[in-house]
PQR file with spaces between the fields and no chain letter, atoms N, CA, C, O and H, PARSE charges and radii, in Angstrom:
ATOM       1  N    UNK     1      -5.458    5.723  -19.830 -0.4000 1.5000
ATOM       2  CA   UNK     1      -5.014    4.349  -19.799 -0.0000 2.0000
ATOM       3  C    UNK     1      -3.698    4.225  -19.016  0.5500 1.7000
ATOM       4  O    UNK     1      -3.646    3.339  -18.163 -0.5500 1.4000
ATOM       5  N    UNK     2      -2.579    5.050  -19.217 -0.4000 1.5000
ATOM       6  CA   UNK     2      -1.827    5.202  -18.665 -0.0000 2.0000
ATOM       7  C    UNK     2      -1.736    5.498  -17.125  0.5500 1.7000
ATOM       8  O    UNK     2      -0.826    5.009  -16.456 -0.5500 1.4000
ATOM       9  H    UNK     2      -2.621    5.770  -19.910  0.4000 1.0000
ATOM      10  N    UNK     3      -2.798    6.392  -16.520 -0.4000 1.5000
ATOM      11  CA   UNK     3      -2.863    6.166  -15.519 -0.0000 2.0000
ATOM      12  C    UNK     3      -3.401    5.335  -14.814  0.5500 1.7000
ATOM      13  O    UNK     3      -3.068    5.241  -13.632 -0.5500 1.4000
ATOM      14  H    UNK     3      -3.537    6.789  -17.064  0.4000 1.0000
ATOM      15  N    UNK     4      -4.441    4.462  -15.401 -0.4000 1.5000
ATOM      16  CA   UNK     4      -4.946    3.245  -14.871 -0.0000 2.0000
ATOM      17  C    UNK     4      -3.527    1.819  -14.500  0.5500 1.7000
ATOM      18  O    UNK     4      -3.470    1.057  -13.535 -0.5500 1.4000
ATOM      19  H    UNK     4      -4.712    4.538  -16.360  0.4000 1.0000
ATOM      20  N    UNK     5      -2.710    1.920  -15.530 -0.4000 1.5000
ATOM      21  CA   UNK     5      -1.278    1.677  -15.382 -0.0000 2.0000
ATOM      22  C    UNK     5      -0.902    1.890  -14.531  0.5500 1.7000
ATOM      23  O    UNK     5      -0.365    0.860  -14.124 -0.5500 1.4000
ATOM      24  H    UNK     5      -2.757    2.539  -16.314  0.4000 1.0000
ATOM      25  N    UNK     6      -0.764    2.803  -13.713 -0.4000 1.5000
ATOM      26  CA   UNK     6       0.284    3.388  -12.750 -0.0000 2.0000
ATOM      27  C    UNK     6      -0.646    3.054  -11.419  0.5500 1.7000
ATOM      28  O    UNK     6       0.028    2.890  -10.401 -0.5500 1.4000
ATOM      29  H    UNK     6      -1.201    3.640  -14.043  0.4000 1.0000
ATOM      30  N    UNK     7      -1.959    2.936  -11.267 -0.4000 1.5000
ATOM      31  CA   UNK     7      -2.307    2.743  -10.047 -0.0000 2.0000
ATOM      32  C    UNK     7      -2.483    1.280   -9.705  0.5500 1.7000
ATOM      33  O    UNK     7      -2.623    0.948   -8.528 -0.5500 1.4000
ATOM      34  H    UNK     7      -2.506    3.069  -12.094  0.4000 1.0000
ATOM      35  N    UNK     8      -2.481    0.417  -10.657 -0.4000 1.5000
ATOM      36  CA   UNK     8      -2.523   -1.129  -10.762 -0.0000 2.0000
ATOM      37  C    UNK     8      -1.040   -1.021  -10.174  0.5500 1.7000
ATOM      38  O    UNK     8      -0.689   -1.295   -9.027 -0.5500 1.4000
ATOM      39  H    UNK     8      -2.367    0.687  -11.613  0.4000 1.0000
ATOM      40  N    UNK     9      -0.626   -0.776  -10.729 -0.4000 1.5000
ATOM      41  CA   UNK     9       1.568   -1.030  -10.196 -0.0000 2.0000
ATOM      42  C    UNK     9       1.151   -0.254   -9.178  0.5500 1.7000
ATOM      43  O    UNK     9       0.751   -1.074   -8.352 -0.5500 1.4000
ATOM      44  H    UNK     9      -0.910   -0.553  -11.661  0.4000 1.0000
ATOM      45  N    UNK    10       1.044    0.507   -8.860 -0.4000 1.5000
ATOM      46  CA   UNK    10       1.217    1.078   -7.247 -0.0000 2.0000
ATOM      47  C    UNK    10       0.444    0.176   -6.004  0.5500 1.7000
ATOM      48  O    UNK    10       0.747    0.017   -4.822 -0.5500 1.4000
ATOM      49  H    UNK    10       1.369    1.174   -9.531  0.4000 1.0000
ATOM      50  N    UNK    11      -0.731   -0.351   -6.856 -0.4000 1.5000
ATOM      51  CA   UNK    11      -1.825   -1.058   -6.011 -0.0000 2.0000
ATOM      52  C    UNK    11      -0.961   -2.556   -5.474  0.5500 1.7000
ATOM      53  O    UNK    11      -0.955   -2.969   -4.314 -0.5500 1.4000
ATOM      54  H    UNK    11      -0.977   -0.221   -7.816  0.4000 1.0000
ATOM      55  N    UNK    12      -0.331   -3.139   -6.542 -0.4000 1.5000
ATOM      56  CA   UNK    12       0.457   -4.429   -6.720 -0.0000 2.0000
ATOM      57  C    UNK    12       1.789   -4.310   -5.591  0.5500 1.7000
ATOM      58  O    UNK    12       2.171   -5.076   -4.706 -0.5500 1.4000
ATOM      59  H    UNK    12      -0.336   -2.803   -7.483  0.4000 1.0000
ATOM      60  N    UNK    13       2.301   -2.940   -6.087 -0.4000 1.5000
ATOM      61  CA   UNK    13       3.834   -2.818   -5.293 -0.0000 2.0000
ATOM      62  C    UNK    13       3.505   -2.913   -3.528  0.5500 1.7000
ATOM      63  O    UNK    13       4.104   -3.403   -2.571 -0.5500 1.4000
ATOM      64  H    UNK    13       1.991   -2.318   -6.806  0.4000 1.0000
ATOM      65  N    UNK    14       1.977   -2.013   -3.752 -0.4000 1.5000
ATOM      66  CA   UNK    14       1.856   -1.714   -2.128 -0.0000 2.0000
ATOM      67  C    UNK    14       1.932   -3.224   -0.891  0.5500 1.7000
ATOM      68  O    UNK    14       2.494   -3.516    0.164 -0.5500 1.4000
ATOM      69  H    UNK    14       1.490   -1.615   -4.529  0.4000 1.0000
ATOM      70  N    UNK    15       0.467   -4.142   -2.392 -0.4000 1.5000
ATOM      71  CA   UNK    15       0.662   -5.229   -1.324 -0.0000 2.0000
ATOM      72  C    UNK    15       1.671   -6.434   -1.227  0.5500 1.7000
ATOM      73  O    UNK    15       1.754   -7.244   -0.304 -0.5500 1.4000
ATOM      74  H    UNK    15       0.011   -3.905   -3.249  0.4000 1.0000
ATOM      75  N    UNK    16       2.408   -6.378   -2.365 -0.4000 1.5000
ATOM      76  CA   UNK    16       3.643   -7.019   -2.498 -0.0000 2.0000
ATOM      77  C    UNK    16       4.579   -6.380   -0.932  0.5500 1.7000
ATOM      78  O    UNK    16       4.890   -7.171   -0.041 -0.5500 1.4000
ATOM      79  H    UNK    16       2.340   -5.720   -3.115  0.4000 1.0000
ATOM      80  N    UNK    17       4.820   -5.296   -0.872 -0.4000 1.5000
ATOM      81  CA   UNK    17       5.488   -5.293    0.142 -0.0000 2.0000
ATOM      82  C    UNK    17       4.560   -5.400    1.438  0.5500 1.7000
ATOM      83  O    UNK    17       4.925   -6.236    2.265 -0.5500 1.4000
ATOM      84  H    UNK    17       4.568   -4.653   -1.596  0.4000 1.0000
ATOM      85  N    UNK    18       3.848   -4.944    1.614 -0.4000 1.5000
ATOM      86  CA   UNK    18       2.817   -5.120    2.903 -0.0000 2.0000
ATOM      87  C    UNK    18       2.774   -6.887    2.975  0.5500 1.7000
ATOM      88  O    UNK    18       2.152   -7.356    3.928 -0.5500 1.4000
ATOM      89  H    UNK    18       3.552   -4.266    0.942  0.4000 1.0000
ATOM      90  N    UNK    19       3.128   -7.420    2.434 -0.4000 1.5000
ATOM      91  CA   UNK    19       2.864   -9.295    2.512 -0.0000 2.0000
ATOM      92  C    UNK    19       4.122   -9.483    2.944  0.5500 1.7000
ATOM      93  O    UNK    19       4.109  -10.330    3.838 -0.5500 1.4000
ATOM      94  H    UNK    19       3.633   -7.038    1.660  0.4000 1.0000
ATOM      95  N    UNK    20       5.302   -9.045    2.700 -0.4000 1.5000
ATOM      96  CA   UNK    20       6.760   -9.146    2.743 -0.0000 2.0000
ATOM      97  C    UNK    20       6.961   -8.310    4.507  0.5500 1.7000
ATOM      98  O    UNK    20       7.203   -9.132    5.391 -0.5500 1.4000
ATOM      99  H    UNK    20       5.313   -8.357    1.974  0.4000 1.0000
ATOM     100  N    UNK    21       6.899   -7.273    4.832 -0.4000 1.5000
ATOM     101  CA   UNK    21       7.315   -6.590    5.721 -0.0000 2.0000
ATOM     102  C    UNK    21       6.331   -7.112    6.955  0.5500 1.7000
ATOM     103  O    UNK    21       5.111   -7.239    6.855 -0.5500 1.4000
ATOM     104  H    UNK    21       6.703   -6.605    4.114  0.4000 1.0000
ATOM     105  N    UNK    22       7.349   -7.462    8.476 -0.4000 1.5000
ATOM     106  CA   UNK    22       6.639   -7.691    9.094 -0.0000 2.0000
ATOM     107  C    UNK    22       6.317   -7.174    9.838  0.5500 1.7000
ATOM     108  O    UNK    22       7.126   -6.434   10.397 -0.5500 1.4000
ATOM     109  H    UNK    22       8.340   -7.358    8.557  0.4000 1.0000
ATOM     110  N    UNK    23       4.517   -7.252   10.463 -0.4000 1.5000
ATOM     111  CA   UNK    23       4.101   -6.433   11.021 -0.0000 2.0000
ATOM     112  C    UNK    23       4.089   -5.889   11.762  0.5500 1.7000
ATOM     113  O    UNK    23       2.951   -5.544   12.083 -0.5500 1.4000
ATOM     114  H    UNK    23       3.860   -7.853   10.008  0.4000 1.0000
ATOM     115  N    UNK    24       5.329   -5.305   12.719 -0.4000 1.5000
ATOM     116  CA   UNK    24       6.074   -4.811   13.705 -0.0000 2.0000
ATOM     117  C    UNK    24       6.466   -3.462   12.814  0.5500 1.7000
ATOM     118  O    UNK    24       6.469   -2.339   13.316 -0.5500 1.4000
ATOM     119  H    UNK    24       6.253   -5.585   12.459  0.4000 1.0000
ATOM     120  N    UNK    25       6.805   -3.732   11.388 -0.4000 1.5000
ATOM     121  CA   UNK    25       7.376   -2.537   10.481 -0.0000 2.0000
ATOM     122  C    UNK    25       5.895   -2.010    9.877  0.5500 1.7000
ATOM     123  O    UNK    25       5.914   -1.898    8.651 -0.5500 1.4000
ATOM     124  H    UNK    25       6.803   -4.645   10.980  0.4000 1.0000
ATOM     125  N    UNK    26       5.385   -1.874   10.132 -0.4000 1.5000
ATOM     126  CA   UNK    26       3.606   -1.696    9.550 -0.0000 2.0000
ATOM     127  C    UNK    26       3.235   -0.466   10.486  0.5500 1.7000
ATOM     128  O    UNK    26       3.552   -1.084   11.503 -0.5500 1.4000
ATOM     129  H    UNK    26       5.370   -1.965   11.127  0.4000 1.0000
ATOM     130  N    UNK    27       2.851    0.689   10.953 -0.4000 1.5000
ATOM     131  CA   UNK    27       2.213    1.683   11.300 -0.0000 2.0000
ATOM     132  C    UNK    27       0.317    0.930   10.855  0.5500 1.7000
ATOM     133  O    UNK    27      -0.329    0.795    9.815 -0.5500 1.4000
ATOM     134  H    UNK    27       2.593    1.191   10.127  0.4000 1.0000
ATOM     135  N    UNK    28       0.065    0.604   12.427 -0.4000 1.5000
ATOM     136  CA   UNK    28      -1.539    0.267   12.236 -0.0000 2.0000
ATOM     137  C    UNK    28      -1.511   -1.595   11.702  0.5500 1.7000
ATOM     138  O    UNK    28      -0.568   -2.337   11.428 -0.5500 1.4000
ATOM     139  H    UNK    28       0.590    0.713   13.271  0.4000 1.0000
ATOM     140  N    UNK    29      -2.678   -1.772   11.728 -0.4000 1.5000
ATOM     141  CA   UNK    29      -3.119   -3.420   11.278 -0.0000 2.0000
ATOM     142  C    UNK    29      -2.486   -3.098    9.929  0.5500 1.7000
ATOM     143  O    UNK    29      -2.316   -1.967    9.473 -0.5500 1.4000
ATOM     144  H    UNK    29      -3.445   -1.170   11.951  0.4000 1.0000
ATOM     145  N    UNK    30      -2.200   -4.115    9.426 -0.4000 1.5000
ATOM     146  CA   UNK    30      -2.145   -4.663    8.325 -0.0000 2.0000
ATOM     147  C    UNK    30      -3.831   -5.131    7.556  0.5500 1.7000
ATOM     148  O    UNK    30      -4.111   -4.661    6.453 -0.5500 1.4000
ATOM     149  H    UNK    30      -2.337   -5.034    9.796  0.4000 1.0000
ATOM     150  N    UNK    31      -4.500   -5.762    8.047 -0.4000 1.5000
ATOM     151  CA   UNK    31      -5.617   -5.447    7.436 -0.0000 2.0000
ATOM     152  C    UNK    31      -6.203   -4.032    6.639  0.5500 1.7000
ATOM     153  O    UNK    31      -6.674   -3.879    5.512 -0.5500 1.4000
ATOM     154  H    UNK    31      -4.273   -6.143    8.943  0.4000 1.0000
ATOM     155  N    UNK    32      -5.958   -3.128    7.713 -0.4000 1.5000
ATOM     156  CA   UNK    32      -6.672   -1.332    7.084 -0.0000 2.0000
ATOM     157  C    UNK    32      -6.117   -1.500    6.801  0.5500 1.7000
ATOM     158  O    UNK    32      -6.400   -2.685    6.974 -0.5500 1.4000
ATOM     159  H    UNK    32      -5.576   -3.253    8.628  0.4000 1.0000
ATOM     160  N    UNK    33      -4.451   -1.589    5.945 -0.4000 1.5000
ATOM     161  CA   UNK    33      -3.644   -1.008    5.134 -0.0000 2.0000
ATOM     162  C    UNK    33      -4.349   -1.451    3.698  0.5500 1.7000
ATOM     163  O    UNK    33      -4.773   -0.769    2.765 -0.5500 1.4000
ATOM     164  H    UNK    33      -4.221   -0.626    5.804  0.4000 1.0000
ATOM     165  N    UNK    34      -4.281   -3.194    3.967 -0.4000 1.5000
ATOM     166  CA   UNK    34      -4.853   -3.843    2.907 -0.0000 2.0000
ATOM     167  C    UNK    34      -5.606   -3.060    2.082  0.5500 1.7000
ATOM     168  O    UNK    34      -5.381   -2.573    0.974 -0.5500 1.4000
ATOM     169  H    UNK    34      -3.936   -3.747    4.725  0.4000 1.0000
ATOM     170  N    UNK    35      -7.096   -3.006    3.261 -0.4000 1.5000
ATOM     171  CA   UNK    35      -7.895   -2.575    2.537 -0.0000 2.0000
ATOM     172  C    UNK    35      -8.057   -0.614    2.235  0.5500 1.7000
ATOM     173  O    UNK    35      -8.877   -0.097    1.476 -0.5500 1.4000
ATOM     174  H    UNK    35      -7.279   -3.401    4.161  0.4000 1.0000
ATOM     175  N    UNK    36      -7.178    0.010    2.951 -0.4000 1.5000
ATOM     176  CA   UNK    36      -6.930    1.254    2.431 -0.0000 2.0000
ATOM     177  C    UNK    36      -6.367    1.541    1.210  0.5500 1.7000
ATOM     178  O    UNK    36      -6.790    2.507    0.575 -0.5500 1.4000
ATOM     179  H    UNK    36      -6.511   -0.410    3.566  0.4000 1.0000
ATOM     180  N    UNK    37      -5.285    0.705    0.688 -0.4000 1.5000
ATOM     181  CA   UNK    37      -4.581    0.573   -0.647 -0.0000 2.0000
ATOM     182  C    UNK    37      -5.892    0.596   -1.780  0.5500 1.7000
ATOM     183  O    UNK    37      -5.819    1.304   -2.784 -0.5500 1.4000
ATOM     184  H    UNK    37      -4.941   -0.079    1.204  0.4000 1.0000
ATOM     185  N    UNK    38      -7.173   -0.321   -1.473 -0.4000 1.5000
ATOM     186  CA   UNK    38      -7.834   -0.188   -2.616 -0.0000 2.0000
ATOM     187  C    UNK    38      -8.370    1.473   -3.088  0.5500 1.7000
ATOM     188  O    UNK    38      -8.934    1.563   -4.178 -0.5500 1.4000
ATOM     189  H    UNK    38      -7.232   -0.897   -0.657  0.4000 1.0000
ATOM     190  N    UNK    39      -8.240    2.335   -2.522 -0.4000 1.5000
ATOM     191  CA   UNK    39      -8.767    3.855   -2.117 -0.0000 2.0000
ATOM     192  C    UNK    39      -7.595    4.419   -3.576  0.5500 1.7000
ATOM     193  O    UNK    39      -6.471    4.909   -3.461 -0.5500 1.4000
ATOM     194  H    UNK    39      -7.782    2.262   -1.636  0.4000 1.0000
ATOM     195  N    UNK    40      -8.154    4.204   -4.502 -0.4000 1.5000
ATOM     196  CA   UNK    40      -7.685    4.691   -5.595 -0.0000 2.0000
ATOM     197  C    UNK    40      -7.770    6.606   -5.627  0.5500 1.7000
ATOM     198  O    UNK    40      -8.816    7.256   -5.651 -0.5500 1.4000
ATOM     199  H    UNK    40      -9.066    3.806   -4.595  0.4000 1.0000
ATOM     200  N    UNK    41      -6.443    7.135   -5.617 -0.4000 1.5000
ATOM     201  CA   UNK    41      -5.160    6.724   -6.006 -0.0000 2.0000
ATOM     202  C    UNK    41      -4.278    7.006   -4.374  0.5500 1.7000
ATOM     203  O    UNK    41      -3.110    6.998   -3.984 -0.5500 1.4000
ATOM     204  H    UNK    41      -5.593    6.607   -5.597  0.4000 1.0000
ATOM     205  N    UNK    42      -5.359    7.191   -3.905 -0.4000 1.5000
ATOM     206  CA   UNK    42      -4.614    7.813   -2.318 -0.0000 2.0000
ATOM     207  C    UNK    42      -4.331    6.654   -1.492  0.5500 1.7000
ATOM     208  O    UNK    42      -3.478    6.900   -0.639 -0.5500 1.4000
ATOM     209  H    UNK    42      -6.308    7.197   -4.221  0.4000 1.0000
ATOM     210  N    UNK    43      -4.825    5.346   -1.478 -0.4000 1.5000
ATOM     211  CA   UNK    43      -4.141    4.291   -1.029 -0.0000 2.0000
ATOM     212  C    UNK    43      -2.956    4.202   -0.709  0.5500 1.7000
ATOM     213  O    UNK    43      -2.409    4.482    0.357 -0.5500 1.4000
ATOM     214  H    UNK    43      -5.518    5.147   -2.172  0.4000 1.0000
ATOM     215  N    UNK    44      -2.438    3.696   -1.906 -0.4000 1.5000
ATOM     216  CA   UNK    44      -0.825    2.984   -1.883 -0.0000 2.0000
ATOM     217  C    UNK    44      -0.042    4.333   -1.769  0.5500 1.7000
ATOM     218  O    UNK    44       1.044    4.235   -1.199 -0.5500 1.4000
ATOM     219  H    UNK    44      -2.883    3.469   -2.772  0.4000 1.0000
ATOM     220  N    UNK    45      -0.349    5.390   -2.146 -0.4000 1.5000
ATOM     221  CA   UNK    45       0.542    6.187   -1.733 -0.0000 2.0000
ATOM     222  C    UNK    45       0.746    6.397    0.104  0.5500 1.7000
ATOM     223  O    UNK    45       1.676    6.000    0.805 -0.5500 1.4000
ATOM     224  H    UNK    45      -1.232    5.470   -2.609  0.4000 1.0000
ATOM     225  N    UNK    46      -0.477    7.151    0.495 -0.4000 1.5000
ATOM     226  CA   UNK    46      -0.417    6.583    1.776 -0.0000 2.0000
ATOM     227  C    UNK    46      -0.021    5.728    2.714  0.5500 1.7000
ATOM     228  O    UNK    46       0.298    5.859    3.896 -0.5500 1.4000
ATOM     229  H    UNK    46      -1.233    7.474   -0.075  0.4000 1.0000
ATOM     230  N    UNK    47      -0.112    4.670    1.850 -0.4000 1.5000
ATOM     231  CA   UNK    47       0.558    3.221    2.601 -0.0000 2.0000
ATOM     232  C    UNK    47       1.942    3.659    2.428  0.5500 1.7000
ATOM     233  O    UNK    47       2.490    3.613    3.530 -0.5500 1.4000
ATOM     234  H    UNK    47      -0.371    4.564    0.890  0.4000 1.0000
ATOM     235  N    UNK    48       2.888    4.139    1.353 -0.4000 1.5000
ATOM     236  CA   UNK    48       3.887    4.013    1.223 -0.0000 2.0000
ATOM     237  C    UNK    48       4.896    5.575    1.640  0.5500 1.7000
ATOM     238  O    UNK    48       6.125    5.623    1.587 -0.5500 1.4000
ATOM     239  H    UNK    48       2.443    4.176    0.458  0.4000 1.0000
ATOM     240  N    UNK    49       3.997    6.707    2.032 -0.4000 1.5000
ATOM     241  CA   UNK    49       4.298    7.224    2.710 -0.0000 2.0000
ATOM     242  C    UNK    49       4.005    7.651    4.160  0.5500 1.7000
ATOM     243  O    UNK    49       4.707    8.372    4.869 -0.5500 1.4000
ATOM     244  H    UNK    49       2.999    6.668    2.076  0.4000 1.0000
ATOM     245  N    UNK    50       2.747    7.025    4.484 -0.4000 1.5000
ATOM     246  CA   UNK    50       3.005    7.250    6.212 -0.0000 2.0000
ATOM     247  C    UNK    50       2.838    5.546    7.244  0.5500 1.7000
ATOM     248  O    UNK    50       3.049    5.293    8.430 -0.5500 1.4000
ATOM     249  H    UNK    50       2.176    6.440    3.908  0.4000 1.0000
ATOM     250  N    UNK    51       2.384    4.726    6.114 -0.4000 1.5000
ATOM     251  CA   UNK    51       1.767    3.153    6.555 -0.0000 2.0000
ATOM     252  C    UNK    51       3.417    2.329    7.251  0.5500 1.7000
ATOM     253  O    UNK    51       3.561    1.863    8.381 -0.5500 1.4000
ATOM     254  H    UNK    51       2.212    4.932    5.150  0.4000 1.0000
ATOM     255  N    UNK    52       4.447    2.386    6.135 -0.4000 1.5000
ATOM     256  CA   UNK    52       6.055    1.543    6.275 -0.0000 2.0000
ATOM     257  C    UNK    52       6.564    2.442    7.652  0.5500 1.7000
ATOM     258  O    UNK    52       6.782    3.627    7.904 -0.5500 1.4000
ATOM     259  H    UNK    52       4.330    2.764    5.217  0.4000 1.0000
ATOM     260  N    UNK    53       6.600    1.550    8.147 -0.4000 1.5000
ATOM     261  CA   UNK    53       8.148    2.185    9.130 -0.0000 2.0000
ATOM     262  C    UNK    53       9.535    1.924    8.624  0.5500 1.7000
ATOM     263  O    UNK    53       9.566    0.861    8.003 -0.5500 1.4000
ATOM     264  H    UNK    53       6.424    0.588    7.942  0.4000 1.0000
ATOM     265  N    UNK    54      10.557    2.463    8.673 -0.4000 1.5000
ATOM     266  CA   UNK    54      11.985    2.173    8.136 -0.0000 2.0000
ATOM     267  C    UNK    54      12.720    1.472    9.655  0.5500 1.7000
ATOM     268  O    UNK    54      13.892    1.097    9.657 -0.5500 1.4000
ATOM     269  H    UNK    54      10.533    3.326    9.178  0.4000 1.0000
């Protein structure tokens, strides 16, 4: 249960910021990210370690 927890918040955080950051700071469409995030649990991590540019 707990981890079902943690991938909902990761799933949420990912596209909360992917909606916020603009897509110039995005590595790739923003669409695949979208829909890569659903790729439980390797999504949002992905997104949030190789998807963000700083």
């Amino acid at each position: 249960m707990a981890a079902g927890a943690v991938e909902i918040a990761l799933t949420l955080a990912a596209w909360r910021d992917m909606s916020s950051r603009p897509a110039s700071r995005v590595r790739g469409p923003k669409r695949v990210w979208a829909l890569a995030v659903l790729v439980q649990p390797v999504g949002p991590l992905a997104y949030f370690a190789l998807g963000r540019q700083k």
